[in-house]
C-alpha distance (Angstrom), angle and dihedral (degrees) to the residues before:
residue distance angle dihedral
X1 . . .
X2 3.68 . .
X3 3.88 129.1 .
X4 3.49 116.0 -149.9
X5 3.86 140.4 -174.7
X6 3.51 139.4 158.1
X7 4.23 91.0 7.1
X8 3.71 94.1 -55.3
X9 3.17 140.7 105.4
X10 3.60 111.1 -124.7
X11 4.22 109.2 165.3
X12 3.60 128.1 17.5
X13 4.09 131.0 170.4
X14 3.32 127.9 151.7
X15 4.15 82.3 -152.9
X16 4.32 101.0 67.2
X17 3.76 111.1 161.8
X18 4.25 98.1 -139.7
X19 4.10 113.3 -148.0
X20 3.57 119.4 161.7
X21 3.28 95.3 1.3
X22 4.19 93.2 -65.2
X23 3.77 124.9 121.4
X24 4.21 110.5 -123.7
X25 3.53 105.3 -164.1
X26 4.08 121.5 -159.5
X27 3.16 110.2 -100.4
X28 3.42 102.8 -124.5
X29 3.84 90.9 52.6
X30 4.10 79.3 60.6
X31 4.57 119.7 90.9
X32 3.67 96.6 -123.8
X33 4.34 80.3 -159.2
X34 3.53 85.6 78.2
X35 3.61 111.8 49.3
X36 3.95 126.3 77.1
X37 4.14 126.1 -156.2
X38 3.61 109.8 -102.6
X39 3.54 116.6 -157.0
X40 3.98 85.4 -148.0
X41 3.78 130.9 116.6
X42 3.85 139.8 172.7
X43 3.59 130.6 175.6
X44 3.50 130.2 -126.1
X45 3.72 116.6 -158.5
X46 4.20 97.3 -132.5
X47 3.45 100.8 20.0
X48 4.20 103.0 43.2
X49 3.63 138.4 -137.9
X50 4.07 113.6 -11.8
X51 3.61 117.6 -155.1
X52 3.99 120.2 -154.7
X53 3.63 137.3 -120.7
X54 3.96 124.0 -173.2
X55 3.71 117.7 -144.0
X56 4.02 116.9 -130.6
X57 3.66 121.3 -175.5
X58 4.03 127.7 165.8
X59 4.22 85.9 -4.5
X60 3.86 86.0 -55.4
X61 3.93 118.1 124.6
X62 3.60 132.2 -152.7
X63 4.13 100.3 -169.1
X64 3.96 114.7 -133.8
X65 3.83 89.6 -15.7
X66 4.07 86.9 146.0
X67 3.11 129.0 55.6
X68 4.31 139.4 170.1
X69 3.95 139.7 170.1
X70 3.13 108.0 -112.6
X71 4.01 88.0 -169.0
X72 3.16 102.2 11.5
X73 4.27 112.8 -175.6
X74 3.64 119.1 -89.1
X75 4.23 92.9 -96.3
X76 3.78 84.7 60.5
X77 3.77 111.0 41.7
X78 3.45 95.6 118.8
X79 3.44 92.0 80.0
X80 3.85 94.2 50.9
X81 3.96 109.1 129.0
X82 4.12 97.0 17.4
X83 4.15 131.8 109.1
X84 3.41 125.6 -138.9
X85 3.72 131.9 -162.4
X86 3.87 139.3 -149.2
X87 4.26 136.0 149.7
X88 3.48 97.5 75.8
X89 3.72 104.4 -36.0
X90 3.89 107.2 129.6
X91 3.77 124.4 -121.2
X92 3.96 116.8 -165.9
């Protein structure tokens, strides 16, 4: 799998853990150049508290387009260390 934005390539893993229908990448299949703290979090009630990452590539930012569980809740572990994407970032 690949996740894409702004003409690059900016995660790719052949080992994605699917839930809900999202992508998580590993994290070290992920180019930290691209991705920008975000001080934003939501909650999930199974999976926990999701912090934010926005995407920047060529000067161009995609705001909280990543996001990962950094401790995620027991029922969700498996996605523990991994990034996902969404708003316009391309997952194929």
């Amino acid at each position: 799998m690949k996740a894409i934005w702004n003409g690059r390539t900016i995660a790719e893993s052949d080992t994605t853990v699917v839930v809900e229908g999202n992508h998580y990448f590993p994290a070290d299949s992920v180019v930290r150049e691209y991705l920008e703290s975000s001080d934003t979090t939501t909650v999930c009630p199974w999976k926990g508290t999701a912090n934010y990452y926005s995407v920047v590539v060529a000067g161009e930012e995609n705001r909280d387009a990543a996001w990962y569980y950094s401790d995620p809740k027991k029922d969700a572990a498996e996605i523990k260390d991994h990034i996902a994407f969404w708003r316009g970032v391309e997952v194929r």
